[in-house]
PANUVO-238819 format. One record per residue (C-alpha): residue number from 1; residue in one letter; chain; x, y, z. Coordinates in steps of 0.001 Angstrom, whole numbers, plus 524288, in hexadecimal, padded with zeros to 5 digits. Layout:
<pts>
+-----+------+-------+-------+-------+-------+
!  nr ! rest ! kette !  east ! north !    up !
+-----+------+-------+-------+-------+-------+
! NUM !    A !     A !     X !     Y !     Z !
...
+-----+------+-------+-------+-------+-------+
</pts>
This chain:
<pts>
+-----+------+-------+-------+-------+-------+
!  nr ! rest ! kette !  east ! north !    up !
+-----+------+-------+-------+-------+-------+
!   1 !    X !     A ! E2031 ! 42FD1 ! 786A9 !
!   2 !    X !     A ! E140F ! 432E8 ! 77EF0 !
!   3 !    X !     A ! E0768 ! 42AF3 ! 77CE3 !
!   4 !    X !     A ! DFF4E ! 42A89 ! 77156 !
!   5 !    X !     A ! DF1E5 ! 423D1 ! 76D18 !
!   6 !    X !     A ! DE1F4 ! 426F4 ! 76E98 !
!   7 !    X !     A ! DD80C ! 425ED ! 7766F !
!   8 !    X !     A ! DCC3A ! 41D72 ! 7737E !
!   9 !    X !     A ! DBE09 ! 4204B ! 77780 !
!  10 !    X !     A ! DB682 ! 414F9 ! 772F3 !
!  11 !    X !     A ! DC08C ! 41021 ! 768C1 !
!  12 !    X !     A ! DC1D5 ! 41F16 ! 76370 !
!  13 !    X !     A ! DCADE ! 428B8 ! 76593 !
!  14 !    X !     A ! DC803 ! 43451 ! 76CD8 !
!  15 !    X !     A ! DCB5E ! 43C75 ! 763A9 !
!  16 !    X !     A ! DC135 ! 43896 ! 75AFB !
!  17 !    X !     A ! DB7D5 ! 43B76 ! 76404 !
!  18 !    X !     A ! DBABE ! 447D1 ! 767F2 !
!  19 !    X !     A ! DB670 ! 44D66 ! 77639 !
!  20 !    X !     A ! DA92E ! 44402 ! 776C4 !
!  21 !    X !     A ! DB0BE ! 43779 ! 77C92 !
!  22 !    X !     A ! DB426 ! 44232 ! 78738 !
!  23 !    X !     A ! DA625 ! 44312 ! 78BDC !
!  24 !    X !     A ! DA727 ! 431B3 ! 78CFE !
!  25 !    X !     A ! DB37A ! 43132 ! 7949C !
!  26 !    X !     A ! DB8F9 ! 4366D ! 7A13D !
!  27 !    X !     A ! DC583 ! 4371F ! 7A95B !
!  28 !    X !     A ! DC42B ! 43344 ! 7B856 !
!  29 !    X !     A ! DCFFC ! 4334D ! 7C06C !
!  30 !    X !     A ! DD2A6 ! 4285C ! 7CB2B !
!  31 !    X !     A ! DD84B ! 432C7 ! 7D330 !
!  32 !    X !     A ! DD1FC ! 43F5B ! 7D425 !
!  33 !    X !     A ! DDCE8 ! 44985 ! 7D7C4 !
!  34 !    X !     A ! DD79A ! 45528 ! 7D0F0 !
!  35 !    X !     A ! DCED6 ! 45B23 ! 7DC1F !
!  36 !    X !     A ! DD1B5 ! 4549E ! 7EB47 !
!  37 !    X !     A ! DC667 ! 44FEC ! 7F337 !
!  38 !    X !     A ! DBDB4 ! 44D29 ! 7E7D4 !
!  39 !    X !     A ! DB185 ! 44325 ! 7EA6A !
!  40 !    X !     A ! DAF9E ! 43984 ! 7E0E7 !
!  41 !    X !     A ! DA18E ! 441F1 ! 7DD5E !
!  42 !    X !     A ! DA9D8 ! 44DC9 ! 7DC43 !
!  43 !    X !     A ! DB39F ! 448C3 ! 7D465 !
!  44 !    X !     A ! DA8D0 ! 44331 ! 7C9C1 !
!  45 !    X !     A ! DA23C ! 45026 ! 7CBF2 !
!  46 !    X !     A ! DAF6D ! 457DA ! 7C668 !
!  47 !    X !     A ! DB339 ! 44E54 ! 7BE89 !
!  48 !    X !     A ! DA693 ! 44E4A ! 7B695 !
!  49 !    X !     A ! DA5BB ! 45C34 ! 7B6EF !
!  50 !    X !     A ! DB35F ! 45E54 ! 7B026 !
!  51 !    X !     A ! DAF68 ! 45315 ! 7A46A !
!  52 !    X !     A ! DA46F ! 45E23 ! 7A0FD !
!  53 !    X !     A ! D976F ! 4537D ! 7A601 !
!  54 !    X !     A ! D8D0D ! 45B45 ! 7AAFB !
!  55 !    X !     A ! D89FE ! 45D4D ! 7B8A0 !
!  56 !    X !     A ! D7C7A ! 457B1 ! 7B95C !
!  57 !    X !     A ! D8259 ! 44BE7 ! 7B25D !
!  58 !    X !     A ! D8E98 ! 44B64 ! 7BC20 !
!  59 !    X !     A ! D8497 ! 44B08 ! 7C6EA !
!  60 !    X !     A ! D7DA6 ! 43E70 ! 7C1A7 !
!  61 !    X !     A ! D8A73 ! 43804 ! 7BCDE !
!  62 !    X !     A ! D8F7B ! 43B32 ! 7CA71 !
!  63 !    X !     A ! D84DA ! 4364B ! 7D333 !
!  64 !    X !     A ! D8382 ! 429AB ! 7CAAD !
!  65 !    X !     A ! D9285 ! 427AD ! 7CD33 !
!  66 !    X !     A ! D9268 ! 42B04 ! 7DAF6 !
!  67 !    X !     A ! D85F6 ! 4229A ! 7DD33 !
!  68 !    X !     A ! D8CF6 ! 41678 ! 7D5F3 !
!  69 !    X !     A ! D9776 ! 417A6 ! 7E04E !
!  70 !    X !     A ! D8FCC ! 41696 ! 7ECB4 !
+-----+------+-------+-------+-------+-------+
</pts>
């Protein structure tokens, strides 16, 4: 059974715009089973670092995140 269509950023394809709609979108699992024992910090912290976001802009994001969920 095989699926076809697109995928639509903002009513365009992503083909169309190449790798910048990367750098506006993310993927964030509901369960993390990649690395055990992860806090939620950690887990931002790694998954930030693998999308390629720099590390003094992971700290702020982080913080502001962690702060918002106090």
């Amino acid at each position: 059974m095989g699926y076809e269509g697109d995928v639509l950023y903002h009513g365009k394809s992503i083909h169309q715009l190449g790798d910048d709609y990367r750098k506006m979108i993310g993927y964030m699992p509901q369960q993390q089973s990649l690395i055990p024992n992860l806090t939620v910090e950690s887990f931002l912290i790694y998954m930030s670092t693998m999308k390629g976001i720099k590390r003094n802009v992971i700290s702020e994001n982080v913080n502001t995140i962690m702060n918002a969920l106090i």
